[in-house]
N, C-alpha and C positions, 0 to 999 in steps of 0.2 A: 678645339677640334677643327679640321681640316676640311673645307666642302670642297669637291670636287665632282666632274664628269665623271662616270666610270665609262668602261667599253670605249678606249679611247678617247676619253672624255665628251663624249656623246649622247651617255643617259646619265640622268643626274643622280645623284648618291649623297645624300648627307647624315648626318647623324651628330648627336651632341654629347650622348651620354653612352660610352662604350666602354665596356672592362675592358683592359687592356689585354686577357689572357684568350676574350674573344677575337678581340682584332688581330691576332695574332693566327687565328683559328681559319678566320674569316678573308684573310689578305688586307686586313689595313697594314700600314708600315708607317717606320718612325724613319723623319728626317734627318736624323741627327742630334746630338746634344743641344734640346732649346728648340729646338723644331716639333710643328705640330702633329699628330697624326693623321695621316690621309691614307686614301682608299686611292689604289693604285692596280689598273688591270692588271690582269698578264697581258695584256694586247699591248698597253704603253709599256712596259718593264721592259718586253721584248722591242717593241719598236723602234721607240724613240721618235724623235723628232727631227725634218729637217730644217737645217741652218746654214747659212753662208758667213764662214769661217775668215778673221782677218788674221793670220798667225805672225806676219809680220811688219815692219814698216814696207811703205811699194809691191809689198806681195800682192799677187793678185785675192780676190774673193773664190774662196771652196763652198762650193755644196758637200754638206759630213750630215750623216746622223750622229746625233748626241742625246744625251739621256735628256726628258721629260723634265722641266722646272716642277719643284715641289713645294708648296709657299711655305716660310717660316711664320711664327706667330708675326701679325702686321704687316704681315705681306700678302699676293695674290696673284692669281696667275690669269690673264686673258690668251685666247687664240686670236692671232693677229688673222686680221682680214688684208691689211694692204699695209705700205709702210714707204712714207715717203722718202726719198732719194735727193740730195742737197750738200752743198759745195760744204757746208757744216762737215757733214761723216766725209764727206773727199778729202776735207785736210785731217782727218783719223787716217785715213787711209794712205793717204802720203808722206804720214811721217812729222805734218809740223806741230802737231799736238802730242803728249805722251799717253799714251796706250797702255795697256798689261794685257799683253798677247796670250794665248789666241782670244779674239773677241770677237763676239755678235755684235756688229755697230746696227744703227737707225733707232729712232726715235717718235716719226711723223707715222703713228698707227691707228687705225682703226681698228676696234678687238672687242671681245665680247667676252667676259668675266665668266668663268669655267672655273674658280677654286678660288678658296677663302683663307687665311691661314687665323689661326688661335687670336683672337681681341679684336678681328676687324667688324666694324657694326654696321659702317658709313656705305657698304658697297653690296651686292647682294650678286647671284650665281645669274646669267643674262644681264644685263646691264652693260646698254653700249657704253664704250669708254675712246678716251684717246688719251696718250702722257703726259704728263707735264717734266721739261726734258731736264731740269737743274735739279740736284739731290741736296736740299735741304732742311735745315732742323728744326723748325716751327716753332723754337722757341726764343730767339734770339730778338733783338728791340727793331730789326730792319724785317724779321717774318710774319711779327707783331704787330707789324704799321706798313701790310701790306707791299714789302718791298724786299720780298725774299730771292731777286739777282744779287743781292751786298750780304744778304746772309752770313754772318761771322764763323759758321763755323760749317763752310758749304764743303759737301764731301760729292761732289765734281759732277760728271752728267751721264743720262742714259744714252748707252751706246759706247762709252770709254771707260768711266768707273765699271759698272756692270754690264751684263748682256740687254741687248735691246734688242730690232723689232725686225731684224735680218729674221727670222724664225718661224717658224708656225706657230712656238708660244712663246710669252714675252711675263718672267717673273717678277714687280717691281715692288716696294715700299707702297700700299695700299692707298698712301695718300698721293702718290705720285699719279693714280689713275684719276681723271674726269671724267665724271658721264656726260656724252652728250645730250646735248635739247630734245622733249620730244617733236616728232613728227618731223627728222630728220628719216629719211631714208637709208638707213648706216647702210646698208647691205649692196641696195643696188649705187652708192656714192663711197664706196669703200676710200679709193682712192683719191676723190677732192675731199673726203672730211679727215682724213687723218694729217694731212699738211695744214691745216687750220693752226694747228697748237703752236707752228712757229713763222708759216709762210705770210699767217695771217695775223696773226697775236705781237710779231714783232711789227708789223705797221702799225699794229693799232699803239701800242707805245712810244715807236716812235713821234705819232702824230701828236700825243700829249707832251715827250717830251721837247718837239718843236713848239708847240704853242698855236699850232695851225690853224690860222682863223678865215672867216671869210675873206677875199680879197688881196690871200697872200698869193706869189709865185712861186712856184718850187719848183728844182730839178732835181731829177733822182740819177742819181749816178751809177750803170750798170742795171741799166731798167727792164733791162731785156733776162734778164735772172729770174732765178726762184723766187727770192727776196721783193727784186726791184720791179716786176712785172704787180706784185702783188700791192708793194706800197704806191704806185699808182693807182690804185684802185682806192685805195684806202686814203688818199690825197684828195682824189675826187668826191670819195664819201664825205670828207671834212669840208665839203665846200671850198677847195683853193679856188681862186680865180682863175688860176694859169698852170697847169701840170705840165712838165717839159720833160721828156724823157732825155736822156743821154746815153750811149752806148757806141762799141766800136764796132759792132755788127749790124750793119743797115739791113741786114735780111729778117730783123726781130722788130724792127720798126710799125710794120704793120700789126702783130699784137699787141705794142706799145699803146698805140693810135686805137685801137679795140678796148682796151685795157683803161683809156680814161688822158694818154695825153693829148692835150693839144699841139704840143709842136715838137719835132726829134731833133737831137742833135749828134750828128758823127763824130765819136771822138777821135777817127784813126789817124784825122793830122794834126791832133793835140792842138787845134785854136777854139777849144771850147768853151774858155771865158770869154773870149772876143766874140763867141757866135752869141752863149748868151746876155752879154751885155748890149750888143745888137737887136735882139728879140725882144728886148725889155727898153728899148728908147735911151739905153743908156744910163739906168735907173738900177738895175742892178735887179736880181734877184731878193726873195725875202727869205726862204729856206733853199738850204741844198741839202741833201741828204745821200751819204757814200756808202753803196755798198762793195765799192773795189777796194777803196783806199788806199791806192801806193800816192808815194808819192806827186806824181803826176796830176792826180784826181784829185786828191787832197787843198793842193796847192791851186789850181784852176776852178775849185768850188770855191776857194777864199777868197782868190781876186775878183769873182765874179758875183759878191754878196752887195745887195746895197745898203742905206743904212736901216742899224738896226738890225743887220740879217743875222741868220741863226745858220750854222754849220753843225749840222749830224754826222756821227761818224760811228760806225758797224762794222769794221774790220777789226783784228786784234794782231795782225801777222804782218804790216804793211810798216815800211821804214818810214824815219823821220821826215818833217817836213818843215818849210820855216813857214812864217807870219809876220805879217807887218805889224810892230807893236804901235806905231802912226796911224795904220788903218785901223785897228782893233778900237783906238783911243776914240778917233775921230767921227766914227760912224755905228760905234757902241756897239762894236758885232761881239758874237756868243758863238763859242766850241763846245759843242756838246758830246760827250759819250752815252750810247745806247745800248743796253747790252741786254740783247732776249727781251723774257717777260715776264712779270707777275705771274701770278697764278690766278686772279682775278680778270688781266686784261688776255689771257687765254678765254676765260670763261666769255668774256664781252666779247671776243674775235668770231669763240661758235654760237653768240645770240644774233652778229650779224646777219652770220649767213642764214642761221635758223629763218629767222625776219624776210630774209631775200634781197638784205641791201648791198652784198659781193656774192658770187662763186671763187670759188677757185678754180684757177687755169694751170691744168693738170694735163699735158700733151703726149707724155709717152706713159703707157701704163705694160711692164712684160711681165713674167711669171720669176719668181724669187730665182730660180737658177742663172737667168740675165743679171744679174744684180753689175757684175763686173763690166760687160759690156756697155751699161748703163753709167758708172762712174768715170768709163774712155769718154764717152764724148760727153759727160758732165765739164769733162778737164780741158776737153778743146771747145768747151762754152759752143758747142752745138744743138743745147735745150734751151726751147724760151721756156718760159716759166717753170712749173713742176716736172720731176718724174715719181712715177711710184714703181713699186716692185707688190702684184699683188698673188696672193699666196690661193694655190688649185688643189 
């Protein structure tokens, strides 16, 4: 059986034990073949919901009403509060990722559990949540041992495979939803806790999988980003010695420098190994961490590694690049790939901030019908850190 809001999912409605000849009497309705029963106004039947629509590759984002999510058994449905905005859903939306159109993209939500569908125990009707954005099967030896991005039999992400958090409600796989910490302010913080799940959840992986210890140096490549504004903060939280922002935009420097680096570097005339092997006596950096990744950046984080250094890489869409297998040998450097995050170092990301050892720097916040306008200047890298799209 199906919990839901009724009165447009506004006063609560549940029930466990229903003849079916009543709920039929009554206005419950069935899902579909395999689908649970739920209690469905005539206010949502009629209404529906809005959503910002991607029907094609480069198309722009539609505001449409579309029918209300209905959860199937294990599944559940929250009303999004806010829904962060991130160069992730821009390349959905440009085409270099594959889609099945039309779709609701986003992911980064803040929402509050409004419906249950048949077998779920773990989640209860109120209960803040945010997603966790990778759809996988909890039961394979990598989801097993904590390490559900290699998931063997991963069926893709929220916001491409299925509809995500463009919407006023957002339907997902029951285990996909987190609750947040209490004595988090979900309500009046809609919009810096729901980028937590990945703005912040990927630094905190990354910092494990760099090794980040007291006394290292690190640059973050494209630090003036979603991503990279955020992993300085989360470099700093690890205790590095030396946070170095890098970036082609000196007018994001000043949030950089807010944000936790010590020193910035202009990448616009490309001598950014030379500045930071300068900055470091010549010694070289101990981490660099990319979130551009073309080639350019790639290459100028490798030359500028000293020994022993560790190379993170966070792009999946960015061309080859060479390596010195001389330098590799001689100063025992590491390439690493990073990709998202657990579902545990989600959880560790909103204990951080629960604690008060990051915020999130969240700078434009407009109402879901901006969505499109929002991902223009996402694309001419005109946002430091977050945007959200919060829902009225």
């Amino acid at each position: 059986m199906a919990l839901l809001r009724d009165g447009g999912w506004d006063n609560l409605c549940l029930s466990h034990r229903v003849d079916k000849r009543e709920v039929r009497r009554s206005g419950w309705t069935h899902g579909g073949a395999g689908k649970a029963w739920c209690k469905m106004s005539a206010h949502v039947r009629r209404k529906g919901m809005k959503a910002m629509l991607l029907k094609a590759a480069n198309a722009p984002l539609v505001l449409e009403t579309v029918p209300d999510p209905v959860p199937g058994p294990g599944e559940a449905v929250a009303k999004v509060l806010a829904c962060g905005a991130g160069l992730t859903i821009h390349h959905a939306r440009a085409g270099r990722v594959p889609v099945q159109y039309p779709r609701i993209l986003g992911h980064e939500i803040t929402g509050e559990i409004v419906a249950l569908g048949a077998g779920v125990d773990d989640l209860r009707v109120g209960d803040a949540v945010t997603a966790y954005f990778y759809l996988t099967c909890g039961r394979c030896r990598w989801c097993r041992t904590n390490r559900e991005t290699l998931c063997e039999h991963f069926g893709g992400y929220v916001g491409r495979e299925i509809d995500g958090g463009y919407a006023e409600y957002i339907k997902l796989p029951a285990r996909n939803f987190l609750k947040l910490p209490p004595g988090l302010d979900w309500r009046k913080h809609a919009s810096e806790l729901g980028v937590i799940c990945d703005a912040i959840a990927t630094p905190v992986k990354v910092v494990r999988k760099a090794r980040i210890v007291p006394g290292d140096t690190v640059a973050v490549f494209g630090a003036g980003g979603g991503l990279g504004i955020h992993m300085l903060m989360i470099a700093r939280w690890a205790h590095a010695r030396r946070v170095i922002a890098v970036d082609v935009m000196a007018s994001k420097f000043e949030a950089c420098t807010k944000s936790g680096a010590d020193a910035t570097v202009d990448a616009s005339d490309g001598k950014v190994a030379e500045r930071l092997l300068d900055l470091t006596g010549g010694r070289g950096i101990d981490v660099a961490i990319d979130f551009v990744c073309s080639t350019g950046t790639l290459e100028a984080a490798f030359a500028a590694l000293g020994r022993g250094g560790r190379l993170v890489t966070l792009g999946g869409h960015g061309a080859p690049f060479r390596v010195e297998p001389g330098a590799m040998l001689r100063k025992e450097l590491e390439i690493l790939g990073s990709r998202y995050a657990t579902r545990q170092e989600v959880l560790d990301a909103l204990d951080l901030v629960a604690r008060g050892d990051v915020w999130p720097l969240v700078t434009e916040k407009v109402p879901l019908a901006q969505a499109e306008s929002i991902h223009q200047r996402l694309e001419r890298g005109l946002i430091t850190g977050r945007a959200a799209l919060v829902m009225q």
